[in-house]
VOVO-995051 format. One record per residue (C-alpha): x negated, y, z negated. Coordinates in steps of 0.25 Angstrom, whole numbers, plus 2048, in hexadecimal, padded with zeros to 3 digits. Layout:
VOVO-995051
XYZ
...
***
This chain:
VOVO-995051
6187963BD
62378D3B8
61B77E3AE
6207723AF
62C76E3AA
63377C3AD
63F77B3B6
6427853BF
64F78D3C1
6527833B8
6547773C0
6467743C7
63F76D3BB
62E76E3BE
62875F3BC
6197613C1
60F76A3CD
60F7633D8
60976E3E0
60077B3E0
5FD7873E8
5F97953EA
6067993E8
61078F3E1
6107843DB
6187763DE
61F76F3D4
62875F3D3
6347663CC
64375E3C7
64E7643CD
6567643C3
6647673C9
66475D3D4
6597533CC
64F7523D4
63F7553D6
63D7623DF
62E76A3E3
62E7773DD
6257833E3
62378D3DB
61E79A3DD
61079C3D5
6137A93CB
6077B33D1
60E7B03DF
61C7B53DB
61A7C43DC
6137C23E9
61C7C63F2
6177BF3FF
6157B23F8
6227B23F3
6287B6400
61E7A9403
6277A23F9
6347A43FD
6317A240B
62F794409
63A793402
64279840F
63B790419
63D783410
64C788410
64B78A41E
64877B424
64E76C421
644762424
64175541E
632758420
63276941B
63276840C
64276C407
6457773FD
6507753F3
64F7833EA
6477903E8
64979B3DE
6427A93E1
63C7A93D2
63B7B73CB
62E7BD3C9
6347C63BE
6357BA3B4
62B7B33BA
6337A83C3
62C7A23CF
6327A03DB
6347913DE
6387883E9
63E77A3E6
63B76F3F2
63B7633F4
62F75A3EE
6257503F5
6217473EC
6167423F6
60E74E3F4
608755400
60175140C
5F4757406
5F574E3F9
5F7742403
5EB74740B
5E37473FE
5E773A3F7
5E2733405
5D4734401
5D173640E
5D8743412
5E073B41E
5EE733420
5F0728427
5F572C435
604726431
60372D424
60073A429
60773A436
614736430
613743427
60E74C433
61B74743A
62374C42F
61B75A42D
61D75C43C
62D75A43B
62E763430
62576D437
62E76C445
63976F43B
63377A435
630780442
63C77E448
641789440
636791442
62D78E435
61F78D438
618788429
60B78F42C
60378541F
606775423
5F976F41E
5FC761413
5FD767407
60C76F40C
610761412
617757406
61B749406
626744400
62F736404
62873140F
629740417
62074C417
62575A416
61F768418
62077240C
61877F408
620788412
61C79440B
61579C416
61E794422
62479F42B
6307A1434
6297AB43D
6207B543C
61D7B842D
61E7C4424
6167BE419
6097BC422
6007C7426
5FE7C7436
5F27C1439
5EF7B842B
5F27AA42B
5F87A3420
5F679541B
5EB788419
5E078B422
5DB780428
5EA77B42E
5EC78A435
5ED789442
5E279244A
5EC79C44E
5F17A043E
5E27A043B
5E07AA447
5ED7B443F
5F87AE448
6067AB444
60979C43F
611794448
618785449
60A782452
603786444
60A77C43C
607772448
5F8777446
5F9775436
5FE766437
5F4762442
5EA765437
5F475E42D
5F3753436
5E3752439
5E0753429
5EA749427
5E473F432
5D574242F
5D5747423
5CE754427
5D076242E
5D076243E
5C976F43E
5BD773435
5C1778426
5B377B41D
5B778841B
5C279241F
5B679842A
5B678B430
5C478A430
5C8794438
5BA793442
5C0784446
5CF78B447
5CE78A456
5C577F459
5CA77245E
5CE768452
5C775A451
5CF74E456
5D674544C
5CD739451
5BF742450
5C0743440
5C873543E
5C672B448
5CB71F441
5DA725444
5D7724453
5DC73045D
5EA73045B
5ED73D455
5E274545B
5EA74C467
5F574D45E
5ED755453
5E675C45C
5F2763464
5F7766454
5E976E453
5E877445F
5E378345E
5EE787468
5FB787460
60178546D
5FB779471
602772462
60D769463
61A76D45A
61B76644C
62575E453
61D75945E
611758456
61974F44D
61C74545B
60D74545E
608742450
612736451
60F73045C
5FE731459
60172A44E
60A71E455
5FB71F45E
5F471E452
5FC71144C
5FA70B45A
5EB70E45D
5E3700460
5DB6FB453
5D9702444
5E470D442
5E0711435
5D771D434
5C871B431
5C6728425
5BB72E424
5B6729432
5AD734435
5B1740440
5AA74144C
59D74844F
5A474F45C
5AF757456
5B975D45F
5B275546B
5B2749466
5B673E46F
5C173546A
5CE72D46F
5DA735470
5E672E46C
5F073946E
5FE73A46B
607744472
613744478
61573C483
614748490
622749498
61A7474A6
62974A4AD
6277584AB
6187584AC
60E75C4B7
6067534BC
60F7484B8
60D7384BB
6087334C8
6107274CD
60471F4CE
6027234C0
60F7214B9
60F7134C1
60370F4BC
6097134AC
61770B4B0
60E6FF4B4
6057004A6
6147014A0
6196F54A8
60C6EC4A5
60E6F0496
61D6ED495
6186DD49D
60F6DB492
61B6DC488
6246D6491
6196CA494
6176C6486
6256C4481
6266BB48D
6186B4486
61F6B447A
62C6AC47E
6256A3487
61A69D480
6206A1471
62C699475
62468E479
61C68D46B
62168645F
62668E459
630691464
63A68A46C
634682477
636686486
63F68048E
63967749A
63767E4A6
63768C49F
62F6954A7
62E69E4B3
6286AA4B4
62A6BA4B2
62A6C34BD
61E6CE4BD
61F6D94B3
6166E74B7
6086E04B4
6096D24AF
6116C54B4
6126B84AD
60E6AC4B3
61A6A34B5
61A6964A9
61C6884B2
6276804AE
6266724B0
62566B4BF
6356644BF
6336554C0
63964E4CD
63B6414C6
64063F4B8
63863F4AC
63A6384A0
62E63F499
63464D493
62E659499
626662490
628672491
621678498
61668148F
61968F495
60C69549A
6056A1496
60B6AE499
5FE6B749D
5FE6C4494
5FF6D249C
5F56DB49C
5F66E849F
5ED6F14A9
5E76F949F
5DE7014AB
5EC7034B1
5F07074A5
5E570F4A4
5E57164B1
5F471A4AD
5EE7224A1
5E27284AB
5EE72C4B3
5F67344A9
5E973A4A2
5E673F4B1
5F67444B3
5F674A4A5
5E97524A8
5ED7584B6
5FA75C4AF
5F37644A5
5EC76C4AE
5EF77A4AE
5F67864A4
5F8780495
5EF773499
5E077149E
5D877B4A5
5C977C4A9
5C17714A8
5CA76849D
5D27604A8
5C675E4AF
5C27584A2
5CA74E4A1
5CC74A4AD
5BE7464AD
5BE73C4A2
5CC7384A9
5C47354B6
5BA72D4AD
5C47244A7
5CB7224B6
5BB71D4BA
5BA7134AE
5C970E4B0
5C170B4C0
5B57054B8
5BD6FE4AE
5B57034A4
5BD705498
5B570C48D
5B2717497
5C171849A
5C371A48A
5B8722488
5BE72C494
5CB72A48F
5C672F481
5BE73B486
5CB73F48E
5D373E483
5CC746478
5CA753482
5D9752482
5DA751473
5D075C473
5D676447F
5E6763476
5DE767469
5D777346F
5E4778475
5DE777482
5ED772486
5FC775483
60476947C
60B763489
5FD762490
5F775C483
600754483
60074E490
5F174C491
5F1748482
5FA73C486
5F4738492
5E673848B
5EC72E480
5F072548B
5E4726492
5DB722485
5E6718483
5E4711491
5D471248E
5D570B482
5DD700486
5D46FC492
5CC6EE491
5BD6EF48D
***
């Protein structure tokens, strides 16, 4: 093994360990030549006449060479090394001064992010990953410690056992990799796919938001017992970060690799949980160490989902016209409100004194807008005979603020929740007794709408929604009817919570 201070080929000068494992170690070398610092990965010595671990070896160097991504670590250099007079083989690539996501995880004293801190790096794993894909590249090893930060971006590295289809340095029916980020399906034997590296980042992901695993992981029994039990909802073990990412995480770790999203999609959804999150009424920031709840996989808990809006042009069941009225007439009322108070503003802010003053006689009245009217401001009565007193402005009158039907607005969602059910009826989507289901809480929040019972119509609205997290992170449905039901049961849980105590 090359000491600090050596340089190798002659021009990658050693300046210090930055990394160790089974099989090579990391080092922060000088470039010499182009005078810069580089990552070197050297080959440990007992590895070098192991044929399979240096195939290992020079795979990654292929695969690096193979892809340009600003979030896949770039290699510069390798040299084969010669075992005869004791060389190593070595890769030069680019270095992450920000260390890795494990180091982060670590220094947290928690185990967690914040969401914006690791969301931000999720997105960026995901881009490098749909990249990786793209070109037929599956990793088969994301967990943090082979994702690296450097310059405000994160990057995946360690590709020494990815594969572009099947491989001939894996046994059939062995799996390969960390454990506890397999998917079910390569503890089980089965080939690694992009679904498995979808799988590995959900875990990423959960870890990095809770600060523990979403499965059990006391022991490698345990392990692979829990591979195909439903995972934990992100809101079950961390409820001071709400429900944002449950749905999301979920559908990441379902045990059907099917029923993933791509890396890329998975990067969409995780992006839009957290604009959710940021938006989410009252305390954003996490409560850590809250503790998890007593009812594991059934807890009940508010589903904030984020999934892509569902095309209903091309969908069965697709919007009643009573339905998509009563959504334009929520949309209308909202865009009054707006309207209505810049009227407010210039009418009465005018008026201060701060502002200019009205001019006499300025008033009249707006025409109705979809919910709201405001009342017309009387000028003053003319004068049929002269006046010598000055006739003071009028002061305009209070413009009422518009409200909006939030029982309209939430019969809209009831509406769409019932749509996106009946839609997903049927092969890839609900079967037996799991439509039934939710309609029956759907039919409970439609009879508290009627009793104007509020907390009842939350409650339903919540017991909906978690089945469906549960149902998206069992596999009991494909991606497009997650999705649809997903959406709809964020907009019900919404409408629930906006309702007037």
């Amino acid at each position: 093994m090359p000491s600090i201070g050596e340089s190798l080929a002659g021009r990658y000068r050693l300046d210090a360990v930055i990394g160790s494992g089974g099989f090579a170690t990391v080092f922060r070398a000088r470039d010499l030549r182009l005078r810069r610092d580089v990552a070197v990965k050297v080959l440990l010595a007992n590895h070098v006449t192991d044929p399979v671990v240096a195939a290992r070896f020079e795979q990654e160097a292929r695969v690096l060479a193979a892809i340009s991504h600003p979030n896949v670590v770039a290699i510069h250099d390798v040299a084969p090394g010669d075992p005869g007079v004791g060389d190593e083989p070595f890769l030069v690539m680019d270095l992450c001064e920000g260390g890795s996501l494990a180091d982060r995880l670590a220094a947290s004293g928690n185990g967690a992010l914040q969401p914006d801190e690791i969301i931000s790096i999720l997105e960026d794993i995901t881009a490098g990953l749909a990249a990786l894909h793209a070109v037929g590249i599956v990793h088969r090893d994301l967990k943090p410690s082979n994702i690296l930060l450097s310059d405000g971006r994160a990057r995946i590295a360690d590709l020494g056992i990815a594969v572009a289809g099947p491989s001939e340095l894996t046994a059939v029916g062995t799996t390969i990799g960390t454990l506890v980020y397999l998917a079910p399906e390569q503890r089980a034997g089965e080939p690694a796919s992009p679904a498995s590296d979808v799988h590995a980042l959900g875990v990423v992901a959960f870890l990095g938001l809770t600060g523990t695993l979403p499965r059990p992981a006391g022991s490698v029994t345990e392990v692979v017992a829990a591979s195909n039990l439903p995972v934990r909802l992100v809101s079950a073990v961390q409820p001071g970060l709400g429900s944002a990412f449950d749905t999301v995480i979920a559908s990441a770790l379902s045990v059907d690799p099917a029923r993933r999203p791509t890396a890329a999609d998975l990067g969409t959804m995780l992006a839009s949980a957290l604009e959710r999150w940021r938006a989410r009424p009252g305390p954003v920031a996490p409560v850590w160490g809250a503790p998890a709840s007593a009812a594991g996989d059934d807890a009940t808990t508010v589903v904030d989902v984020a999934l892509p809006r569902y095309d209903e042009s091309t969908a069965e069941g697709a919007a009643s016209p009573q339905r998509e009225g009563r959504l334009v007439a929520v949309a209308g009322a909202l865009l009054a409100a707006l309207f209505l108070g810049l009227v407010g503003y210039l009418l009465l802010g005018f008026g201060g004194s701060g502002g200019r003053a009205s001019p006499p006689g300025a008033g009249g009245s707006m025409g109705p807008s979809a919910s709201a009217r405001v009342s017309p401001t009387a000028g003053p009565t003319p004068s049929t005979t002269p006046s010598t007193a000055p006739t003071p402005s009028p002061t305009p009158s209070p413009v009422p603020t518009a409200t909006v039907d939030s029982y309209g607005n939430a019969r809209a969602a009831s509406d769409e929740m019932g749509a996106a059910i009946a839609a997903a009826r049927g092969p890839g989507g609900l079967n037996g007794h799991e439509p039934k289901d939710l309609a029956d809480h759907l039919a409970g929040f439609d009879r508290a709408l009627d009793k104007r019972d509020a907390k009842a119509a939350r409650d339903e609205a919540v017991a909906l929604a978690a089945q469906v997290a549960k149902l998206i992170g069992e596999g009991a449905v494909d991606a497009q009817v997650g999705a649809r039901l997903g959406t709809a049961a964020d907009l019900l849980v919404e409408a629930a919570n906006a309702l007037p105590d």
